[in-house]
FIVO-13412 format. One record per residue (C-alpha): residue number from 1; x, y, z. Coordinates in Angstrom, 3 decimals, decimal comma. Layout:
@n->NUM&X->X&Y->Y&Z->Z;
...
This chain:
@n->1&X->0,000&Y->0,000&Z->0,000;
@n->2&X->2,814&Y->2,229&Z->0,804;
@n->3&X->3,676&Y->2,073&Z->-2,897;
@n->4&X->0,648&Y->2,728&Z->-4,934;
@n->5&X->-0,546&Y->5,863&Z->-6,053;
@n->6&X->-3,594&Y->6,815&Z->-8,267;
@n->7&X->-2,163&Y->9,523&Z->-11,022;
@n->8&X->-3,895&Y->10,743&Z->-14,104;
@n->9&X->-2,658&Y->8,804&Z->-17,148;
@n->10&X->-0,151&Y->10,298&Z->-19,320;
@n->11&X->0,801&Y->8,731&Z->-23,003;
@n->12&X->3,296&Y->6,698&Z->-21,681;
@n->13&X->0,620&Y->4,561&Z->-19,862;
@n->14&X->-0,315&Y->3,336&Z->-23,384;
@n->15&X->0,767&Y->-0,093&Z->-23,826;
@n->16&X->-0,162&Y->-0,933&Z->-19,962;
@n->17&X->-3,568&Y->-0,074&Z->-19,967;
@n->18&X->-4,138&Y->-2,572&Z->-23,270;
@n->19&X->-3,252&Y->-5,287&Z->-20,979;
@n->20&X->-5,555&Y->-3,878&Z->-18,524;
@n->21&X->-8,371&Y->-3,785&Z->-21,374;
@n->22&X->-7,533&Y->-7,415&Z->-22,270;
@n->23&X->-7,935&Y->-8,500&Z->-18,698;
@n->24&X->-10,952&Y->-6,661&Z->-18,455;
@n->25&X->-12,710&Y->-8,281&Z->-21,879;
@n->26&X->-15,473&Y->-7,301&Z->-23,673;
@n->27&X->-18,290&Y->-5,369&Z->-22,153;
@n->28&X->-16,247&Y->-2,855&Z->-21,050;
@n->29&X->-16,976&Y->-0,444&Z->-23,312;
@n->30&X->-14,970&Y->2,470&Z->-21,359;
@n->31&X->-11,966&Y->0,546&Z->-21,784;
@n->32&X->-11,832&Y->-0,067&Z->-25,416;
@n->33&X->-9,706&Y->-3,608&Z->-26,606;
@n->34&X->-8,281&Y->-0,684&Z->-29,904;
@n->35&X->-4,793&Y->0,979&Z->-29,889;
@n->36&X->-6,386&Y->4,033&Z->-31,631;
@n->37&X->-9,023&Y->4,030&Z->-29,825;
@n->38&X->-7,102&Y->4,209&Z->-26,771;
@n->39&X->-4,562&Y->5,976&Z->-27,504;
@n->40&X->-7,104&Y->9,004&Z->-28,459;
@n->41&X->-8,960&Y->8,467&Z->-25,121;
@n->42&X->-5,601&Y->8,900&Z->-23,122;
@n->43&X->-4,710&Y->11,912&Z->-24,955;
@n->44&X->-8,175&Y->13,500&Z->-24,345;
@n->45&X->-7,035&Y->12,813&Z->-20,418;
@n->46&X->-4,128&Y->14,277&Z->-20,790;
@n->47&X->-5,734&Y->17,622&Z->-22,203;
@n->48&X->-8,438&Y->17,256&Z->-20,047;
@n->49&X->-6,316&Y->17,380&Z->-17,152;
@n->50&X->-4,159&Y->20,147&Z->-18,753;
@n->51&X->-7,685&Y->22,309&Z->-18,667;
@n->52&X->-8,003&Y->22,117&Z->-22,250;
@n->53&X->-10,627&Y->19,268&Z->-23,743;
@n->54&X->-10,999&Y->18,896&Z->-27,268;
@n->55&X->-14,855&Y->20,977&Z->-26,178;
@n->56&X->-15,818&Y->22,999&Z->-23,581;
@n->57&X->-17,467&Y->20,867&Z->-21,034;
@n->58&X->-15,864&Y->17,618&Z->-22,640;
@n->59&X->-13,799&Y->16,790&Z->-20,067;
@n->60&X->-13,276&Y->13,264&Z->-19,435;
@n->61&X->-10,543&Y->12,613&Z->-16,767;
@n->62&X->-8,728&Y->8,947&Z->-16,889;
@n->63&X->-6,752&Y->7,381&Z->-13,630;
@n->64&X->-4,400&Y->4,796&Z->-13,401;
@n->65&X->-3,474&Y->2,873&Z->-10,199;
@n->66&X->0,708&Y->2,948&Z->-9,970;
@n->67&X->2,880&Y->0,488&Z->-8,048;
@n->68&X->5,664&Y->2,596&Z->-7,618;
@n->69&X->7,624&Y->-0,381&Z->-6,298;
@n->70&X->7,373&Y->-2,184&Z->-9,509;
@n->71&X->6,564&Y->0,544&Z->-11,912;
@n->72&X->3,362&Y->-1,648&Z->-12,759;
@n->73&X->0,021&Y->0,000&Z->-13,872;
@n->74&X->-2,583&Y->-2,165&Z->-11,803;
@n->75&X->-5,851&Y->-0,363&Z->-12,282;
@n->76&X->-7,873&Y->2,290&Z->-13,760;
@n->77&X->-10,659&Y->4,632&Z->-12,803;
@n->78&X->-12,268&Y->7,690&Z->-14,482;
@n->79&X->-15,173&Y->10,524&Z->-15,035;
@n->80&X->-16,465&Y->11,719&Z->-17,953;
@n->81&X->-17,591&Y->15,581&Z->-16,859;
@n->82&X->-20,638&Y->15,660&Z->-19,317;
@n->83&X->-22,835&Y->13,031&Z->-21,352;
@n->84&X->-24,235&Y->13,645&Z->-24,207;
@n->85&X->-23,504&Y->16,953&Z->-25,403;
@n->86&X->-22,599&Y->16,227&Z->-28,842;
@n->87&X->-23,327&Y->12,962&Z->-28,961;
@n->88&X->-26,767&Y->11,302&Z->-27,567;
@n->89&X->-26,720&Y->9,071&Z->-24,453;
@n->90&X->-29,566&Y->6,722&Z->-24,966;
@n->91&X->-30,814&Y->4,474&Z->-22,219;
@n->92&X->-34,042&Y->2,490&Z->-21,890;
@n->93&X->-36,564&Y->3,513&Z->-19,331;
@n->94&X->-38,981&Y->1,468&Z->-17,673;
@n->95&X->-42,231&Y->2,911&Z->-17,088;
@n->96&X->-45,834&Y->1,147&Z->-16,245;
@n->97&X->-48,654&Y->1,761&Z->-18,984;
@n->98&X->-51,901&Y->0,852&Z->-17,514;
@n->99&X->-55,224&Y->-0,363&Z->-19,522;
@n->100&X->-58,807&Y->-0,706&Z->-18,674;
@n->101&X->-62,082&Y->-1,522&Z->-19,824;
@n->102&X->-64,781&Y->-1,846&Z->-17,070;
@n->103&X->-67,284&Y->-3,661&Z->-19,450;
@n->104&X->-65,596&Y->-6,425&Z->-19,408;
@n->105&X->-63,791&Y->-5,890&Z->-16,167;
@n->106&X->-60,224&Y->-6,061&Z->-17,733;
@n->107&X->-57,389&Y->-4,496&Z->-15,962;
@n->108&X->-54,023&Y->-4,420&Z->-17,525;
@n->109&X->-50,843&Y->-3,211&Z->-16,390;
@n->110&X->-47,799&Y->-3,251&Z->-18,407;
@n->111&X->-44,092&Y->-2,742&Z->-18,081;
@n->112&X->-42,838&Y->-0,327&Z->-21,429;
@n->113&X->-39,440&Y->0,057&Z->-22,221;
@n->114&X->-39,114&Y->3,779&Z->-23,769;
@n->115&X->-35,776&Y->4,991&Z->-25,651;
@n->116&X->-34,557&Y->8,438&Z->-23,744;
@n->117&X->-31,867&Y->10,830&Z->-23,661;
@n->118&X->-32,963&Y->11,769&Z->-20,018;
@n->119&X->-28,782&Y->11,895&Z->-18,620;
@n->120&X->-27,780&Y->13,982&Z->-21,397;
@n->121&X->-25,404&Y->16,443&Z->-19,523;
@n->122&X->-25,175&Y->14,035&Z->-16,822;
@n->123&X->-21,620&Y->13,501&Z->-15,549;
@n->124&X->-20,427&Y->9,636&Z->-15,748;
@n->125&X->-18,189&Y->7,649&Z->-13,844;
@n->126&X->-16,569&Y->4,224&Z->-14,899;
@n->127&X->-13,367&Y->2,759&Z->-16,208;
@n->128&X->-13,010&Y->1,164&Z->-12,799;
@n->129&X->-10,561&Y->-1,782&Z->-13,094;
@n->130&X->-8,549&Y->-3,450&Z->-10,743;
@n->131&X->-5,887&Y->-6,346&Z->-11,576;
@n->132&X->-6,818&Y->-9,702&Z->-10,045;
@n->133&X->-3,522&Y->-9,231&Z->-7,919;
@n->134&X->-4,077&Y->-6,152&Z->-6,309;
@n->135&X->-7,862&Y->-6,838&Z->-5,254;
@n->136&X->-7,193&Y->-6,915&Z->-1,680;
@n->137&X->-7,090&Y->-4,193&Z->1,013;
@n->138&X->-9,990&Y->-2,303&Z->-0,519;
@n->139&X->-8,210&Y->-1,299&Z->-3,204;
@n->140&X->-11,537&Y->-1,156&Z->-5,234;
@n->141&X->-13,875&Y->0,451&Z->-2,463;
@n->142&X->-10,393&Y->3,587&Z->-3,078;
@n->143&X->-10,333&Y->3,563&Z->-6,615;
@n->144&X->-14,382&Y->4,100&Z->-6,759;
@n->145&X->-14,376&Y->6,857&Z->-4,052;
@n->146&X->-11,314&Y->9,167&Z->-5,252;
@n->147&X->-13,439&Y->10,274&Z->-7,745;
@n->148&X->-15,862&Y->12,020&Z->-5,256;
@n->149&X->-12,963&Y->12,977&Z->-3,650;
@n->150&X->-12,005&Y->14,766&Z->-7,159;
@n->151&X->-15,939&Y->15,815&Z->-7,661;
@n->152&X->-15,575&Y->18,051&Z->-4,506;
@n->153&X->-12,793&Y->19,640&Z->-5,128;
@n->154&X->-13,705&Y->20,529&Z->-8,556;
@n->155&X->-17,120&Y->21,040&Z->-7,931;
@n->156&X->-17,788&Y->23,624&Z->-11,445;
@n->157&X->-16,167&Y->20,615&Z->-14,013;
@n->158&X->-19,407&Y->18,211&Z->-13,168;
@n->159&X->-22,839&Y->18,126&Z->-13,244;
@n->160&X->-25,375&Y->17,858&Z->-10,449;
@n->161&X->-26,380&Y->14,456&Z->-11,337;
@n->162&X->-23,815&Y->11,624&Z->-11,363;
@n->163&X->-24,643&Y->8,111&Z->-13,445;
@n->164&X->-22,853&Y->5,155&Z->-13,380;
@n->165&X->-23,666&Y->2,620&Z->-16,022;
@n->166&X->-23,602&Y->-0,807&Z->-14,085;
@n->167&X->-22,738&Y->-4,526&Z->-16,562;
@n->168&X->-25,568&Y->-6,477&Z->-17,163;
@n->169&X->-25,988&Y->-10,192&Z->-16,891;
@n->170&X->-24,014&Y->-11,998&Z->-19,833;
@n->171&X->-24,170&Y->-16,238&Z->-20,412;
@n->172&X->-21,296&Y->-17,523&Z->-19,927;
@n->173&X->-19,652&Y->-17,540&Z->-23,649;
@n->174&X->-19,733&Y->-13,817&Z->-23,091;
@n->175&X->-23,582&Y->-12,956&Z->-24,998;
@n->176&X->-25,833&Y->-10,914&Z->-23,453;
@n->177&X->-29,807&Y->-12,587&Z->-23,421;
@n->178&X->-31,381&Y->-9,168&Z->-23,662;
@n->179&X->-29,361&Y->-8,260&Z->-26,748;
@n->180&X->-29,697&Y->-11,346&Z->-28,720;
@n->181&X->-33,113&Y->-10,907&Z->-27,949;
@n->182&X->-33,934&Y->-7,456&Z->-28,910;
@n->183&X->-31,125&Y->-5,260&Z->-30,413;
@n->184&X->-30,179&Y->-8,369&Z->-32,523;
@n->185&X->-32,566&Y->-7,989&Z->-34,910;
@n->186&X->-31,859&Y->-4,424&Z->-35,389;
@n->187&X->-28,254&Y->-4,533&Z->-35,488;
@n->188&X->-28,114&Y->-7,662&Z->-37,307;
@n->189&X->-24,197&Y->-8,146&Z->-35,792;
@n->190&X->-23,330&Y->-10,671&Z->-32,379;
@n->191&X->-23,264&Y->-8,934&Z->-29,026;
@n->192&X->-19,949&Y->-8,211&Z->-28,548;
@n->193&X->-19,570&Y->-6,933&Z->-32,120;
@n->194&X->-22,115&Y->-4,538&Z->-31,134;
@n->195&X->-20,522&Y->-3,543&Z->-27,967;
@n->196&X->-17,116&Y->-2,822&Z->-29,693;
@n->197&X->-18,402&Y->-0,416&Z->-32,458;
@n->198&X->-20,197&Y->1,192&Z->-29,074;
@n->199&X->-16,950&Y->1,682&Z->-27,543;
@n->200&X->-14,621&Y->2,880&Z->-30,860;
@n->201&X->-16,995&Y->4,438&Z->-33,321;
@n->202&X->-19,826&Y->6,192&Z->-31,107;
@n->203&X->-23,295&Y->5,670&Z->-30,801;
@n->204&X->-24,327&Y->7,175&Z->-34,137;
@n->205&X->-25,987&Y->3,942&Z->-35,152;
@n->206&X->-28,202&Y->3,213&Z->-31,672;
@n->207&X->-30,109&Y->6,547&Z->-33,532;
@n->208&X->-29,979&Y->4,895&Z->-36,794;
@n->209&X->-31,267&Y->1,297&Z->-36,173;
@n->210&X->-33,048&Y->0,898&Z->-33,218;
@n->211&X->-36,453&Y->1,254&Z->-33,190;
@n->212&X->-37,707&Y->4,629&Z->-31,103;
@n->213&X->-41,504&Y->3,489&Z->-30,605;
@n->214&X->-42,215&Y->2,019&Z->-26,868;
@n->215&X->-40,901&Y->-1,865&Z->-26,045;
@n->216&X->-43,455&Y->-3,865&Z->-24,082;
@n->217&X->-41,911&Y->-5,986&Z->-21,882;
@n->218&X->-44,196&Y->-9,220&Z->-22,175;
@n->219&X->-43,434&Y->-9,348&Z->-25,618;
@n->220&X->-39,843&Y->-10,411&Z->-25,102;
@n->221&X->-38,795&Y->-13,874&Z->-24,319;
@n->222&X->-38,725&Y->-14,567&Z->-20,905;
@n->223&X->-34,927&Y->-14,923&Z->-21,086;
@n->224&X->-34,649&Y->-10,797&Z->-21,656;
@n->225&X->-37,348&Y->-10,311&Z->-19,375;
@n->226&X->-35,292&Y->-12,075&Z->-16,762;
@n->227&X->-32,015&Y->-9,993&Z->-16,782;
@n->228&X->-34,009&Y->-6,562&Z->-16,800;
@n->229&X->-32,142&Y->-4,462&Z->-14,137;
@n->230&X->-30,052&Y->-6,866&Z->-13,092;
@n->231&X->-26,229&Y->-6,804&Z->-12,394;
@n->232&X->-23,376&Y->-9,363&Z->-13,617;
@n->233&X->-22,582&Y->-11,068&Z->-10,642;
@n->234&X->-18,850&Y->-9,678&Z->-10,583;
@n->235&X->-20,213&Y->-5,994&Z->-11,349;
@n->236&X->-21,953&Y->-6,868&Z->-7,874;
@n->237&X->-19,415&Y->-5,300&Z->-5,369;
@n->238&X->-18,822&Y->-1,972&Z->-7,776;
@n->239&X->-22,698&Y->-1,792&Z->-7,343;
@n->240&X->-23,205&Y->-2,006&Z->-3,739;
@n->241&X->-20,058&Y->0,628&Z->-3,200;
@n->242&X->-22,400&Y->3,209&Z->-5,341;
@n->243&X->-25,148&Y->2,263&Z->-3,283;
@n->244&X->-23,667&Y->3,023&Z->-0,029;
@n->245&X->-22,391&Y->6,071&Z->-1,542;
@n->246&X->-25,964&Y->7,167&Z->-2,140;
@n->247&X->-26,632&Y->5,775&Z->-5,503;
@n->248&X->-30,486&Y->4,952&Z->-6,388;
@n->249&X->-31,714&Y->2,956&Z->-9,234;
@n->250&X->-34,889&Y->4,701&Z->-10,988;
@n->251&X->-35,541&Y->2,258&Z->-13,866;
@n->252&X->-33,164&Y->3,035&Z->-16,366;
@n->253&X->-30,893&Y->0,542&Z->-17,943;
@n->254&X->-28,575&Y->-0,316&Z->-20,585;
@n->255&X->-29,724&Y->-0,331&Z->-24,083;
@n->256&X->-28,150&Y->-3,051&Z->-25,110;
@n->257&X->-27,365&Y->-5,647&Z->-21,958;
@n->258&X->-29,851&Y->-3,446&Z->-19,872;
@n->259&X->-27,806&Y->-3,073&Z->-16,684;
@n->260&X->-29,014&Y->-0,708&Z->-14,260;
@n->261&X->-27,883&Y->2,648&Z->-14,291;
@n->262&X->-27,331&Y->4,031&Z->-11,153;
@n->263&X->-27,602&Y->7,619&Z->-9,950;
@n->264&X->-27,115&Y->10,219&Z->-7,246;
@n->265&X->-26,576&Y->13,788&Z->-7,173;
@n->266&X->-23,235&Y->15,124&Z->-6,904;
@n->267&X->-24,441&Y->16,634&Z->-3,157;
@n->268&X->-25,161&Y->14,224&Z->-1,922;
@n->269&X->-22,776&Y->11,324&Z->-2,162;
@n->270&X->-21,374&Y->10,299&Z->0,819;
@n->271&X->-18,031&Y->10,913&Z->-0,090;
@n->272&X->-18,267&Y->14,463&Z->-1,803;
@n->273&X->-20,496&Y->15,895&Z->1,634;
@n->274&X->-18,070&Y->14,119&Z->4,339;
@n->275&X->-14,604&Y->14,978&Z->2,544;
@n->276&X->-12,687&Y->17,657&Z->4,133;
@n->277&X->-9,931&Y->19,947&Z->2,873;
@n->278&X->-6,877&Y->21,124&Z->4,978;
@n->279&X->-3,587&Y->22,690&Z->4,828;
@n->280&X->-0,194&Y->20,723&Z->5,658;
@n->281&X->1,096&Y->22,226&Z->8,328;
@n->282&X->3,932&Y->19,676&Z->9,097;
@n->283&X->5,175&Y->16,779&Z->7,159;
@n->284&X->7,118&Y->14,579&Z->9,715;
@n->285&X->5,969&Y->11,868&Z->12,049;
@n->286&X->2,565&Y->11,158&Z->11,851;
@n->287&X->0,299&Y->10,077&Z->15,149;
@n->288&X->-2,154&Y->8,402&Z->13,504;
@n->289&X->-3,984&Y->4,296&Z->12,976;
@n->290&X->-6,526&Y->5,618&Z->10,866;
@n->291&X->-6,353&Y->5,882&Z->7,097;
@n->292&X->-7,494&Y->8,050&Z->4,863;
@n->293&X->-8,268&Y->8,909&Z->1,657;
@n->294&X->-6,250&Y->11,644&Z->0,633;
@n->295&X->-5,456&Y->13,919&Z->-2,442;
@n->296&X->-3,436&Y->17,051&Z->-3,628;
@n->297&X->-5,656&Y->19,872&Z->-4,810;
@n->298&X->-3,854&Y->20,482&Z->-8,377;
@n->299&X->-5,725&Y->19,739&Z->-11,322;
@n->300&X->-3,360&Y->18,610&Z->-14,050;
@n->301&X->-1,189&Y->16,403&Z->-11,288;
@n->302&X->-4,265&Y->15,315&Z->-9,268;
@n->303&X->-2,599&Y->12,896&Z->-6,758;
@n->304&X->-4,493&Y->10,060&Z->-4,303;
@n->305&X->-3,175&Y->7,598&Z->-1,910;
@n->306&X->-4,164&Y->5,925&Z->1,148;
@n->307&X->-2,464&Y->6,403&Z->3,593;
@n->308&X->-2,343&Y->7,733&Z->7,577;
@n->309&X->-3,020&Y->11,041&Z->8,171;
@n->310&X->-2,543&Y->13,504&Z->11,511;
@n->311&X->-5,547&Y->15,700&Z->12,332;
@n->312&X->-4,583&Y->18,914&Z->14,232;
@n->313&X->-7,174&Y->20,807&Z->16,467;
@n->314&X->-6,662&Y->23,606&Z->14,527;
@n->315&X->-7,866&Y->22,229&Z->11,475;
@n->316&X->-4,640&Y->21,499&Z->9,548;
@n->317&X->-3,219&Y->18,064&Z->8,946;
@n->318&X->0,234&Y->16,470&Z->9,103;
@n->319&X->1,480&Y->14,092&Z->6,421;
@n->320&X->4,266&Y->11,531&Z->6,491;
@n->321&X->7,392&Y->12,335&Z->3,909;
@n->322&X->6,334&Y->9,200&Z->1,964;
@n->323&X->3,129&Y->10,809&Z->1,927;
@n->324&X->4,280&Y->13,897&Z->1,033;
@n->325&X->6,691&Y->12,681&Z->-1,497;
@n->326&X->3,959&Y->10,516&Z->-3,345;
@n->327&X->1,154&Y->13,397&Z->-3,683;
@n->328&X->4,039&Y->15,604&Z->-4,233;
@n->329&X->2,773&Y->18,744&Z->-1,787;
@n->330&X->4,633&Y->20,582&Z->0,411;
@n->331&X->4,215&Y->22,166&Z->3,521;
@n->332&X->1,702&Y->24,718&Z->3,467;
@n->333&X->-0,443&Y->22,933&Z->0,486;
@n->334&X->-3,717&Y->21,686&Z->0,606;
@n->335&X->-5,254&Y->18,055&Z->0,728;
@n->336&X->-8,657&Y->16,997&Z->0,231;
@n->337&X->-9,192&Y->13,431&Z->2,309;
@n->338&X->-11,807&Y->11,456&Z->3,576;
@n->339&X->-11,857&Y->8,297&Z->6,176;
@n->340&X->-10,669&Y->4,532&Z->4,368;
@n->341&X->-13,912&Y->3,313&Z->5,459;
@n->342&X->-17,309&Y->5,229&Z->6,124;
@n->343&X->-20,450&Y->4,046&Z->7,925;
@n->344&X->-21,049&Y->1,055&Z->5,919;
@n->345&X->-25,003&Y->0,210&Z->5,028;
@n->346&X->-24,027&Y->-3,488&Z->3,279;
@n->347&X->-21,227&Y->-5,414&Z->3,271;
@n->348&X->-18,842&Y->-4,294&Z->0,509;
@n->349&X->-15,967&Y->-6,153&Z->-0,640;
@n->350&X->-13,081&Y->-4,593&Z->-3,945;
@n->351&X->-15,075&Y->-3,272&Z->-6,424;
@n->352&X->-13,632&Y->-5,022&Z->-9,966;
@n->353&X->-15,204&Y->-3,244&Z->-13,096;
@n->354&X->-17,899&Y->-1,363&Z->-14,066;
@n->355&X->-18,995&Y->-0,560&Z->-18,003;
């Protein structure tokens, strides 16, 4: 622990994270299995974090988790700042239609599926990745949260509303049943054909080929209507980390695996309300057992570790030199932290990958 650090990504990072996207397989369409592809994404981090996106408002702000023991990139975690904008964000939502007739005393209610664009401007979080070797130690509970840490120091670069577009249940060759059983026949192209052109071309053909009119659920085989809202199992712990956060699910899901997706406003995540900032007003010996959460407060070198940290009753803080040394601040700097482990509603274990 005393080694990693989560840094943004810089070009160099390149050939590291493709190993990461291997590991992480199809599905994960933030973390695109395409050298271009990629290599555009991490330099649209990289100006991001510079304060200059390709568009105002574009900002979409990649991590990686660094073992500075080994020099090994081990994870990944990031934010797009705004949804939408220029291209549409299309999720399904599911909405109750009811039907009567009191003649012949026939009562109908129906579960619709209805094409929307309701999170356009919404700011998204995902990219969340942690290597098999490292998922200990809540290593995945730190990689989820430092981005609230991030949203509340940076409040003006995101929206009010926060999404986070949970993996839906997939058979075990890697197909999705509510795909093959719905968007298939639209597409005409196998699920995870589907779900690369998602994640290297855009969304431009979701306008073009799916159908906009209303989906009623009873029409689909029972083996889409079964995976409606539901998580992949090892999406599961990502999930209930978002949920103790504050995250709600209000019926919308995934287009084309129809995963939930999960919301909360930026105010009130647990994280982003219960974060404090400080100044360093020593950086020495540390009399501390608690860890923390704990990040420099400089955009294009935005630092987090987790490490201990010495509250003073004055308010300031007191970091160790490793500390110090791996969020590169000084004395009198600023740090934004927040306790290892909050009030916990559900048992949580490493989060491993979200979409």
């Amino acid at each position: 622990m005393k080694t990693l650090v989560l840094r943004p990504v810089t070009l160099n990072d390149h050939a590291p994270l493709m190993e990461l996207a291997k590991l992480a397989g199809f599905g994960m369409t933030s973390l695109p299995q395409d050298d271009k592809v990629m290599h555009r994404k991490i330099a649209h981090a990289v100006d991001s974090f510079a304060g200059t996106p390709p568009r105002p408002d574009e900002h979409t702000f990649l991590f990686v988790l660094e073992d500075l023991g080994s020099g090994r990139i081990v994870g990944t975690t990031g934010i797009k700042a705004h949804v939408g904008l220029f291209n549409p964000f299309y999720s399904y939502k599911l909405s109750t239609l009811v039907q009567a007739n009191a003649d012949l005393g026939i009562y109908s209610r129906q579960k619709v599926l209805h094409m929307v664009n309701d999170f356009t401007g919404a700011t998204e979080i995902g990219s969340l990745f942690l290597h098999a070797e490292y998922r200990r130690s809540a290593l995945g509970r730190f990689l989820s949260r430092c981005r609230f840490l991030m949203m509340a120091e940076f409040p003006d670069l995101f929206s009010e509303t926060v999404i986070s577009e949970i993996r839906g249940v997939q058979e075990p060759g890697g197909d999705s049943p509510f795909y093959n059983n719905l968007a298939r026949h639209f597409f005409q192209m196998p699920y995870h054909q589907a779900d690369y052109i998602n994640a290297t071309k855009g969304n431009q053909f979701i306008s073009d080929l799916m159908p906009r009119y209303p989906i009623y659920v009873t029409l689909l085989p029972p083996a889409a209507q079964a995976v409606i809202g539901r998580i992949y199992p090892p999406s599961e712990p990502a999930a209930r980390i978002l949920i103790e956060e504050g995250f709600y699910h209000e019926d919308y899901v995934d287009v084309f695996d129809a995963g939930p997706t999960l919301q909360a406003e930026r105010m009130r995540i647990a994280t982003v309300c219960g974060s404090q900032r400080a100044e360093v007003a020593a950086v020495g010996q540390v009399q501390s057992d608690e860890r923390f959460m704990i990040g420099n407060t400089i955009l294009h070198d935005l630092r987090f570790v987790l490490d201990e940290l010495q509250q003073n009753t004055d308010g300031s803080v007191a970091l160790s030199p490793e500390t110090a040394q791996r969020l590169r601040v000084e004395k009198g700097a600023h740090v934004r932290f927040a306790p290892q482990f909050p009030p916990p509603k559900v048992p949580v274990q490493a989060g491993v990958c979200e979409r």
